[in-house]
C-alpha positions in Angstrom: -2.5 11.4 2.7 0.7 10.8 3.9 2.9 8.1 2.0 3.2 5.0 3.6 6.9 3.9 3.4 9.6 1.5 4.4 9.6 1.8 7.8 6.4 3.2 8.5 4.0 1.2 10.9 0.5 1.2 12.0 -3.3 0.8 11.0 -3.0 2.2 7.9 0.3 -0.1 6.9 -2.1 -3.0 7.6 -4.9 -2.2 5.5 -2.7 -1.6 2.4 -0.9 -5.0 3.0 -4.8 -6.2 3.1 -5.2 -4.3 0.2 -2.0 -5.9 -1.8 -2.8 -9.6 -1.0 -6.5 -9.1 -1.9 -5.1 -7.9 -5.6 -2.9 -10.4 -5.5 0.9 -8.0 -5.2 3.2 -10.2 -3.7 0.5 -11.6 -1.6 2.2 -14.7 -0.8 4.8 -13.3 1.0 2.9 -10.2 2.8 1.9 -10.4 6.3 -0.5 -8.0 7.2 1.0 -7.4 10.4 1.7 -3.4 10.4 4.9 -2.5 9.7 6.1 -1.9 6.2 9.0 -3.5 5.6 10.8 -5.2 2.5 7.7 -7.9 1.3 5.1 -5.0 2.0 7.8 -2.5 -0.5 8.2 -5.2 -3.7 4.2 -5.4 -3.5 3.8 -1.9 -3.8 6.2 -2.0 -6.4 3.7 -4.5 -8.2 1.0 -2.5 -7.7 2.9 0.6 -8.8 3.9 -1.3 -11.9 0.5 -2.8 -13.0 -0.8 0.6 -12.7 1.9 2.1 -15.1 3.5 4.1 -12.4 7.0 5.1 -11.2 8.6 1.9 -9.0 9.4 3.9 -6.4 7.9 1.5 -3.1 6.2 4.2 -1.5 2.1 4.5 -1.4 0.2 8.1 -1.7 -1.6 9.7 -3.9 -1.3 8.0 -7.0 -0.8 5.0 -5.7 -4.4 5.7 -3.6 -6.2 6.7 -6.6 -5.6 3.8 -8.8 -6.3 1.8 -5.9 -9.7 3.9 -5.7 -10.2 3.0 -9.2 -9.4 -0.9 -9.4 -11.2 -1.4 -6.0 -14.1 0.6 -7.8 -14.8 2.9 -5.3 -13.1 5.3 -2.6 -10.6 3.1 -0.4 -10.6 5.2 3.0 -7.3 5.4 4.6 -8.7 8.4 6.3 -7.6 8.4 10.2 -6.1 4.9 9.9 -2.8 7.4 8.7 -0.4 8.5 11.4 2.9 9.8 11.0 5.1 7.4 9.3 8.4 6.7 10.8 
C-alpha cells in the first residue's frame, strides 16, 4: 500500500478520514472530504500514538495493520489507493 500523506487526495484519503472519526482521532475536526490535509495529519498522529507508533502523520503499513487489528478484521484499502500527490 502506498502511504497516504499530507497532500495526497482521493478515495482512499476518505475512507481513512472515515476510519479516524469512527475511532474517534480527531474526529471532530475531520471532514471526510478526500484530501489529506492538516485535521486528517493530527488524527493520524492519534491513531499512530494510541497504537504505540512513531508520530510521523503518514498512514501505511503499520498504521494499516493496527488498524486491521482494532477494526478486528482486514480494512481493504485495496484499489481505493492511487498515487498520492
Amino acid at each position: 500500500m502506498e502511504s497516504l500523506k499530507f497532500g495526497s487526495e482521493g478515495p482512499a484519503v476518505r475512507f481513512l478520514q472515515v476510519l479516524l472519526k469512527g475511532l474517534e482521532c480527531n474526529h471532530q475536526n475531520i471532514i471526510p472530504d478526500g484530501k489529506f490535509g492538516q485535521q486528517t495529519a493530527l488524527g493520524v498522529r492519534e491513531l499512530q500514538e494510541r497504537f504505540g507508533l512513531p508520530k510521523t502523520g503518514e498512514f501505511w503499513g503499520p498504521e494499516h495493520e493496527k488498524l486491521n487489528e482494532a477494526m478486528g478484521g482486514y480494512v481493504d484499502f485495496h484499489g481505493l489507493v492511487q498515487n498520492p500527490k
